[in-house]
N, C-alpha and C positions, 0 to 999 in steps of 0.2 A: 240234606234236610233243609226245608224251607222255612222261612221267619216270614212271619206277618209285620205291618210295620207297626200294629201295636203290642209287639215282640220287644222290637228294637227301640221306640217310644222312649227317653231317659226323661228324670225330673230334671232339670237343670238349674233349677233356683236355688241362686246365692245366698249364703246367709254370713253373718258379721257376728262376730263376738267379741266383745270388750272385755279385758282380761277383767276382773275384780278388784288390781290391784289399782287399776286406771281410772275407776269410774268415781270414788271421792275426787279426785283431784279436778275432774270435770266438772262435778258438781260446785267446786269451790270455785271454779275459772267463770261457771254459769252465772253464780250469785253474787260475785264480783261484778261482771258484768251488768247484770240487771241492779245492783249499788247504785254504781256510776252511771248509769243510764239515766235511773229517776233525781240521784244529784243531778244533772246535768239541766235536768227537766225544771228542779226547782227553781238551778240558779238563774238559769234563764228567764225565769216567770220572776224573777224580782229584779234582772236588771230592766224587764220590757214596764214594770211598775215603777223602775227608778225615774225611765224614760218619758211613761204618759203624764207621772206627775210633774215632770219639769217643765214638761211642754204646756201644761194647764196654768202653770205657774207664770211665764214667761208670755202666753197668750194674753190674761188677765192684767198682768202688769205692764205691757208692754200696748195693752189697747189693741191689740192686734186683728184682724178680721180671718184669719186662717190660723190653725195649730202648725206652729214651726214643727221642723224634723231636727228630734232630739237624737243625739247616739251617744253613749255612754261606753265607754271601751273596758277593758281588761277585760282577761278569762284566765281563773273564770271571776266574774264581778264580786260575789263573797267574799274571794282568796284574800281581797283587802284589808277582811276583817283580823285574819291572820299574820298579815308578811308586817315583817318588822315597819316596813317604814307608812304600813296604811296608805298607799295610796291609789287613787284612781288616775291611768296614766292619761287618760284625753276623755274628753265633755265638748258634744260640738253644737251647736243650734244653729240652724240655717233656712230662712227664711227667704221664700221668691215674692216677687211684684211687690215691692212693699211703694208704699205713695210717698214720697219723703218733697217739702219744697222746694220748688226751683228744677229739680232734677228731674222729679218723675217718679216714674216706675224703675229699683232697682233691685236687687240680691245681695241679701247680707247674712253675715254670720258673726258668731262667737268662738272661740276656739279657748278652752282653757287645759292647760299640761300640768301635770301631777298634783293632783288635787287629794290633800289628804285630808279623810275622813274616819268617822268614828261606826263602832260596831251600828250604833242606834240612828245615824244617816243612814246609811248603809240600807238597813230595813225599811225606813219612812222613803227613800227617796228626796228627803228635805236637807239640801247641804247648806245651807245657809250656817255662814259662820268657818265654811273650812278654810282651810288655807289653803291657796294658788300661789304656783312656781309662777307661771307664766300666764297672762289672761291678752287676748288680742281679738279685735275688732275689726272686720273687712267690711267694705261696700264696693262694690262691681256697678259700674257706669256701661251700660249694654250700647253698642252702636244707635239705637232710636233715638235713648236717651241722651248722646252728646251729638248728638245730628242736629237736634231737634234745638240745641244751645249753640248750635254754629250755624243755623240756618241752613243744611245740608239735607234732607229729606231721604235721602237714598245711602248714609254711608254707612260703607262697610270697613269692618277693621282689624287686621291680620298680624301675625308675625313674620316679618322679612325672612325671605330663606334663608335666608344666609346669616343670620343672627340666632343663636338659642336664648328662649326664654330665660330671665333676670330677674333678682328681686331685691331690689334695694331701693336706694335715691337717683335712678333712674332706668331708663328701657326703651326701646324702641317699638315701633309698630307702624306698619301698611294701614294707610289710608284711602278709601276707593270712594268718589263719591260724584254729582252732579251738579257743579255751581247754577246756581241763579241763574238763569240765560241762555245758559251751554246747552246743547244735545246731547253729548257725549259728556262721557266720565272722565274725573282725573285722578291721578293713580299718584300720591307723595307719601314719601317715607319720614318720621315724622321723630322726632327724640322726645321722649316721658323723663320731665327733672321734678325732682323734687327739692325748692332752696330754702330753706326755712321753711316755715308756713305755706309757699306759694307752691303749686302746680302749674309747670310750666309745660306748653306743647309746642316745638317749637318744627316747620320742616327745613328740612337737610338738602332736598334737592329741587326745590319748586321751580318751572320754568319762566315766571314772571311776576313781579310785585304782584298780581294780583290775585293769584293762586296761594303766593305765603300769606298772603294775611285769609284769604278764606280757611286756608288751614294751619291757622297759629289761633291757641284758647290759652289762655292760664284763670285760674281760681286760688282762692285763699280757702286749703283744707279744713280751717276751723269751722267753715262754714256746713261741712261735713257733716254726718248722722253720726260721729265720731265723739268719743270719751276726748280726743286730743287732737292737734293737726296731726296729719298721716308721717307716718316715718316709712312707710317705704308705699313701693307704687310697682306693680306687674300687670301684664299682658295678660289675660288670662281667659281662653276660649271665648275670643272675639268680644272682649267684656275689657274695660280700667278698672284693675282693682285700688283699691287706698286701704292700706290697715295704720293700725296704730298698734301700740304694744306696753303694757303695764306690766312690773313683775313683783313679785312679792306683796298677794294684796290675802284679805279677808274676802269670803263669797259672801256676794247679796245676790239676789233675785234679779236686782234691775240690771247685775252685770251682764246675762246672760239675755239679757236683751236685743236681738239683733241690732237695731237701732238704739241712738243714744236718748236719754230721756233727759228733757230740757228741765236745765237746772241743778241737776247733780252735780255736771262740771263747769268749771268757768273755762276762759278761752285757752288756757294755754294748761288744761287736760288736768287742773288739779281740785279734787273734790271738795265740792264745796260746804 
């Protein structure tokens, strides 16, 4: 007997069936899900308002001609309102080109660690009044801008291979640059001290008096966009950083200031 082949033709589609017993629990796995997803939504729409308002804040008070980049840490940002100890664990502001005298054009920042606040900050974005574990202050010296104070036009400034980045009261760094005269460059390795007050840059291997003093500088860090002289001094992506570090403070506005605001502190970093 013969078959046609719309004889032999099968349906072949699959089909799925979910026991009954299965499908609340999906449902409840569903709406868990889609919970968490719009918390997630919320919390993040009020740390991104914690963020534009600090940055408005910090503009305005600081004089500023560009909106600093604000970031506000923990996740999630809310949970603060709840865990025992309220805190927010880092707040950073960091600010490029800023015009500061004598130096130039630099890169600064704020950095403050465990900042604890209240349900009602929390919501405003206004933490003025919290209390800060840790509040520190950087300014980065870019290669133009200490060229430009050593009469160098061309230096560039690196970390020695053979040395890993350091961050204390002193450091090293590769120096590549063009004296006055020369055609070619010169290449000195160079030690970052910090002695008190002073910044000191001194080179290690120069081939003659007149190359160490083209690349020997010191400064008095008071003189810094700094709350205080700098307590430590690092390398940091072809940039001199300088911070300073206060602990145990009340937040104001102006601390979060990249730059120090003339007149808050006196020389030796204590508020006036």
């Amino acid at each position: 007997m013969s078959h046609t082949a719309a004889d032999t033709t099968a349906d072949t589609t699959a089909t799925v069936t979910i026991p009954a017993r299965a499908v609340r629990p999906l449902k409840i796995i569903g709406g868990i899900a889609v919970v968490v997803g719009v918390l997630g939504v919320v919390d993040t729409g009020f740390a991104m308002h914690a963020e534009h308002t600090l940055a408005q804040q910090v503009k305005a008070e600081a004089q500023l001609e560009n909106t600093p980049q604000v970031y506000v840490g923990g996740m999630p940002y809310l949970g603060a309102a709840i865990m025992p100890d309220h805190e927010i664990p880092l707040m950073e502001v960091n600010a490029l080109d800023i015009e500061v005298p004598r130096l130039g054009l630099v890169n600064a920042s704020t950095t403050l660690r465990d900042v604890q606040v209240t349900p009602d900050q929390l919501f405003s974005g206004n933490f003025t009044g919290a209390s800060v574990s840790t509040w520190s202050r950087a300014i980065s010296v870019d290669a133009v801008s200490l060229g430009r104070l050593m009469g160098i036009n061309d230096l560039q400034i690196a970390n020695p291979k053979n040395i890993s980045p350091t961050s204390g009261t002193s450091a090293e760094a590769d120096l590549v640059g063009t004296l006055p005269g020369d055609d070619e460059s010169t290449t000195v390795e160079v030690t970052l001290r910090l002695i008190d007050e002073k910044f000191i840059m001194t080179p290690v291997n120069a081939e003659n008096d007149r190359v160490a003093e083209a690349f020997s500088y010191s400064l008095d860090t008071r003189h810094l966009p700094l709350s205080a002289q700098a307590t430590a001094v690092r390398l940091q992506g072809g940039s001199i950083t300088f911070e300073t570090q206060h602990r145990n403070t009340t937040l104001d506005v102006s601390q979060l200031s990249p730059v120090e605001i003339d007149g808050r502190y006196d020389s030796e970093g204590r508020e006036n």
